[in-house]
C-alpha positions as CSV (number, residue, x, y, z in Angstrom):
1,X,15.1,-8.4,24.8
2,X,13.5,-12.0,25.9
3,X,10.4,-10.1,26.6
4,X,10.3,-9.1,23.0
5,X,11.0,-12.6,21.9
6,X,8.3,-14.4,24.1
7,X,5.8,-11.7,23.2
8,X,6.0,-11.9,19.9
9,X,6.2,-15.6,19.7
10,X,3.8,-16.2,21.7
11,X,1.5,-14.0,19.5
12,X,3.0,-15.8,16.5
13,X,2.1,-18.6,17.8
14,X,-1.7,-18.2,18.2
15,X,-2.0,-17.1,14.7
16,X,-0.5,-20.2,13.9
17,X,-3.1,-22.1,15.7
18,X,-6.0,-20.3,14.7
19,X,-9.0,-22.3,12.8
20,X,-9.8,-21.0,8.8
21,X,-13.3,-19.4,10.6
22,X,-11.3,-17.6,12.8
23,X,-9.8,-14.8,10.4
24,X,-13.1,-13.8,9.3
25,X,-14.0,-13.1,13.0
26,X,-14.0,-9.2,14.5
27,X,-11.2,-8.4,16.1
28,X,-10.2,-5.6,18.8
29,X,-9.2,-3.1,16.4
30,X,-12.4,-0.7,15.4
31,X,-13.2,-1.7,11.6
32,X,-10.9,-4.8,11.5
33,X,-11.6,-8.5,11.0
34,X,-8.8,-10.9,12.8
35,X,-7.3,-11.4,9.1
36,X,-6.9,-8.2,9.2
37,X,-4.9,-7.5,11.8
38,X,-2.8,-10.7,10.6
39,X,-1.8,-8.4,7.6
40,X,-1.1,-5.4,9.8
41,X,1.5,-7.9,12.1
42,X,2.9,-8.4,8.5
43,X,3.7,-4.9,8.1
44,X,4.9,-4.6,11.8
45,X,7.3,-7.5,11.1
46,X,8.5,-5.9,8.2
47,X,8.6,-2.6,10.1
48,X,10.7,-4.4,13.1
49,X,13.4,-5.6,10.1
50,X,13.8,-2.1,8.7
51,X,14.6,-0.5,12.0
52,X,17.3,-3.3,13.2
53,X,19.0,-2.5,10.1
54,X,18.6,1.3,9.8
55,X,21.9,2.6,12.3
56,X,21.6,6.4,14.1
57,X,24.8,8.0,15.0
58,X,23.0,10.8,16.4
59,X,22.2,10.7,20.5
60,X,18.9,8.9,21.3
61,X,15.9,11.4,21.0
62,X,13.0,9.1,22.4
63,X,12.7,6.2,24.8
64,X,10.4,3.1,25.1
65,X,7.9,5.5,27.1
66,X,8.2,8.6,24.8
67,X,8.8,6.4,21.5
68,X,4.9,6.4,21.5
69,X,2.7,9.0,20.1
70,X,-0.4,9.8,22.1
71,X,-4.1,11.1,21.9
72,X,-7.2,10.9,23.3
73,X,-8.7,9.1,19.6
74,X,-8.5,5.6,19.5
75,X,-8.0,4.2,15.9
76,X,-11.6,3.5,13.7
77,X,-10.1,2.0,11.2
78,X,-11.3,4.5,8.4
79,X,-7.8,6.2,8.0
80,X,-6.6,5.3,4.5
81,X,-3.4,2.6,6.0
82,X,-5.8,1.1,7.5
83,X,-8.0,0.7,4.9
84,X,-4.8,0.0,2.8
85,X,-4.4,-3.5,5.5
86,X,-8.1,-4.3,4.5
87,X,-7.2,-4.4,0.8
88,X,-4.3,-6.2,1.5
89,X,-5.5,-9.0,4.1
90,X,-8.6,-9.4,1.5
91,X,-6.0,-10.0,-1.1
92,X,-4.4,-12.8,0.6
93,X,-7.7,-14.4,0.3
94,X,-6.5,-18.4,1.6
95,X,-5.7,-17.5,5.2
96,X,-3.2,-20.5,5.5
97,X,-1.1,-18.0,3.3
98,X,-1.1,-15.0,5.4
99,X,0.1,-18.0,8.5
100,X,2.9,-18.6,5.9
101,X,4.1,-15.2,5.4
102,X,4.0,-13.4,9.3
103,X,5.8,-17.0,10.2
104,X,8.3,-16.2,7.4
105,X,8.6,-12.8,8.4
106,X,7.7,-13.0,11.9
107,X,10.8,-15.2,12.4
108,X,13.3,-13.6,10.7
109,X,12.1,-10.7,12.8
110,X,12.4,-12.6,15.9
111,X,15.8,-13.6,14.5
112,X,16.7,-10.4,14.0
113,X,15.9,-8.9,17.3
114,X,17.8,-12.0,19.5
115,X,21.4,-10.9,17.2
116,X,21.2,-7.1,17.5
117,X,23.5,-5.1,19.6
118,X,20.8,-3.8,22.6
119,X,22.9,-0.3,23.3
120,X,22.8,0.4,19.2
121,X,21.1,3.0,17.8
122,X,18.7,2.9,15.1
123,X,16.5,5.0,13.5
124,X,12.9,5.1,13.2
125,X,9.6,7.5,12.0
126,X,12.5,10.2,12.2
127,X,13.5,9.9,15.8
128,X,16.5,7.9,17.4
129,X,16.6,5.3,19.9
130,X,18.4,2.4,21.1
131,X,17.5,-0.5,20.0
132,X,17.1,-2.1,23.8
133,X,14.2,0.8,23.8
134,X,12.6,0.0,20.7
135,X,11.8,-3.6,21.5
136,X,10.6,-3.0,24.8
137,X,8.5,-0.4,23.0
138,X,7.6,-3.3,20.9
139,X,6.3,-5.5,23.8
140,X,3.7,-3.0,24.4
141,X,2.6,-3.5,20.5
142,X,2.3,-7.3,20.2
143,X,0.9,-7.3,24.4
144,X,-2.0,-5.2,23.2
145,X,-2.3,-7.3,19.5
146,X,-2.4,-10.1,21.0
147,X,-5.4,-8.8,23.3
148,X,-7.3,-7.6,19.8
149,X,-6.5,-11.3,18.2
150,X,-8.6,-12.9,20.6
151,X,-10.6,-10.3,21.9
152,X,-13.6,-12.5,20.1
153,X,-11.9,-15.8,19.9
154,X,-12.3,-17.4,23.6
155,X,-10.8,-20.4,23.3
156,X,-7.4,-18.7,22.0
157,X,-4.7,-18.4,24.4
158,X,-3.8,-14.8,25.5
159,X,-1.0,-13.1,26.0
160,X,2.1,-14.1,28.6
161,X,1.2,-12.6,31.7
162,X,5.0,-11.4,32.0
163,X,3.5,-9.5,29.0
164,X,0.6,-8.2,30.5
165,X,2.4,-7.1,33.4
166,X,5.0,-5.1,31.9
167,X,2.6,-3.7,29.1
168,X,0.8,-2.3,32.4
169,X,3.7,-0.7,33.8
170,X,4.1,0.7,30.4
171,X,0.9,2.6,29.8
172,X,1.4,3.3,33.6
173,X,4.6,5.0,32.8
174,X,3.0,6.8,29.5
175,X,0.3,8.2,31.7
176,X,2.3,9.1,34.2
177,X,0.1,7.0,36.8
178,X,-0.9,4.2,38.2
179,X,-4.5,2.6,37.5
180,X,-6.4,1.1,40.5
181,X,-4.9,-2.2,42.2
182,X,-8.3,-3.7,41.4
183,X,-7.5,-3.7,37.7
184,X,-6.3,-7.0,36.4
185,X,-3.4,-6.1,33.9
186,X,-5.8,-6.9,30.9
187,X,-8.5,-5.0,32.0
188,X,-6.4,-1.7,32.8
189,X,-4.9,-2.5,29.6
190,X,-8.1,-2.4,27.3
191,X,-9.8,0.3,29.4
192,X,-6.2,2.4,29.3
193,X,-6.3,2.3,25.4
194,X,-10.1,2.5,24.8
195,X,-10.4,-0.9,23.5
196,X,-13.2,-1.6,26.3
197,X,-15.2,0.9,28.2
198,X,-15.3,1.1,31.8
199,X,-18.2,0.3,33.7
200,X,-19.3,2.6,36.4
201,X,-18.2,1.5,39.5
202,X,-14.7,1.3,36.9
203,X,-14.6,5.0,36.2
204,X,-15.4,5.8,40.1
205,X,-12.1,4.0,41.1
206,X,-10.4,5.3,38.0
207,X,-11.2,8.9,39.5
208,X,-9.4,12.1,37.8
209,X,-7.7,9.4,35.4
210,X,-11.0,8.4,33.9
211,X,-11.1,12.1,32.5
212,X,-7.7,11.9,30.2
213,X,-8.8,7.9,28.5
214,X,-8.4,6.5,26.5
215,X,-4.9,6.7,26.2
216,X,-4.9,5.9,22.0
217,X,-1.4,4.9,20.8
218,X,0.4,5.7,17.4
């Protein structure tokens, strides 16, 4: 539960700080500019808000491991939500408004997450889990954001490193193995998920692994 909070403030955090220019930069996700992946933390906000407040009385049917959906197809961004968060960042058009709205909703969000019940159930894209599970699911989400915010944007901070770490263990756990010990946590993180490719000498270490990336999340 704090790892949800510091995550996801921290990500909130460096939108807040980011220069006008910035959200007209590229960011990690194929086919979106940084505003536009503002808009989609919007949605996710919103998403996080529904879920708290959507009870299951039915025994758990996923965890934070097996919440995720998973293929071998990383996202391009031509799939017609995403080009729904396009329209809808574009639409925003003064970017000190779209700050505004994921630290209005971002917040309550936050908010949210600190005052719910970690062993309740909720309900979410038809499965049942408890809510301890979703938001560590959730640190995973905002890690790997946070990574596409300033994948262009240098001088932006990055993500926790309590973040990184357990986002590791995470897509460690998914996979069902461990990446090489000479991965930093970013690195196996972006390689994992096909947001960077490996080099080489990368995909002779990664070994049998190298054949089953990226590991594309949904």
């Amino acid at each position: 539960m704090d790892l949800f909070s510091h995550s996801w403030a921290a990500l909130r955090t460096a939108v807040a700080n980011l220069a006008d220019k910035d959200f007209e930069q590229p960011s990690g996700c194929a086919g979106w500019l940084v505003r536009d992946l503002v808009c989609h933390l919007i949605i996710d906000a919103q998403d996080v808000l529904i879920t708290l407040v959507t009870p299951a009385d039915t025994p758990p049917t996923v965890d934070a491991t097996t919440y995720w959906h998973v293929t071998n197809k990383p996202p391009t961004g031509e799939d017609p939500l995403a080009a729904l968060t396009v329209r809808l960042a574009a639409a925003y058009e003064d970017p000190s408004l779209l700050k505004f709205h994921l630290d209005d909703v971002g917040s309550a969000a936050g908010r949210a997450a600190e005052l719910a019940d970690p062993e309740a159930r909720v309900s979410t894209q038809d499965q049942v889990l408890t809510i301890a599970d979703y938001l560590t699911a959730y640190v995973l989400e905002w890690t790997l954001h946070h990574l596409d915010l300033t994948a262009h944007l240098p001088a932006a901070p990055g993500p926790p490193p309590e973040g990184l770490a357990h986002s590791r263990a995470a897509l460690e756990q998914i996979a069902d193995t461990a990446f090489p010990a000479s991965f930093s946590d970013k690195d196996a993180l972006l390689i994992g998920t096909g947001r960077r490719a490996a080099t080489g000498a990368e995909r002779a270490e990664l070994g049998a692994l190298a054949m089953e990336l990226p590991l594309a999340l949904g």
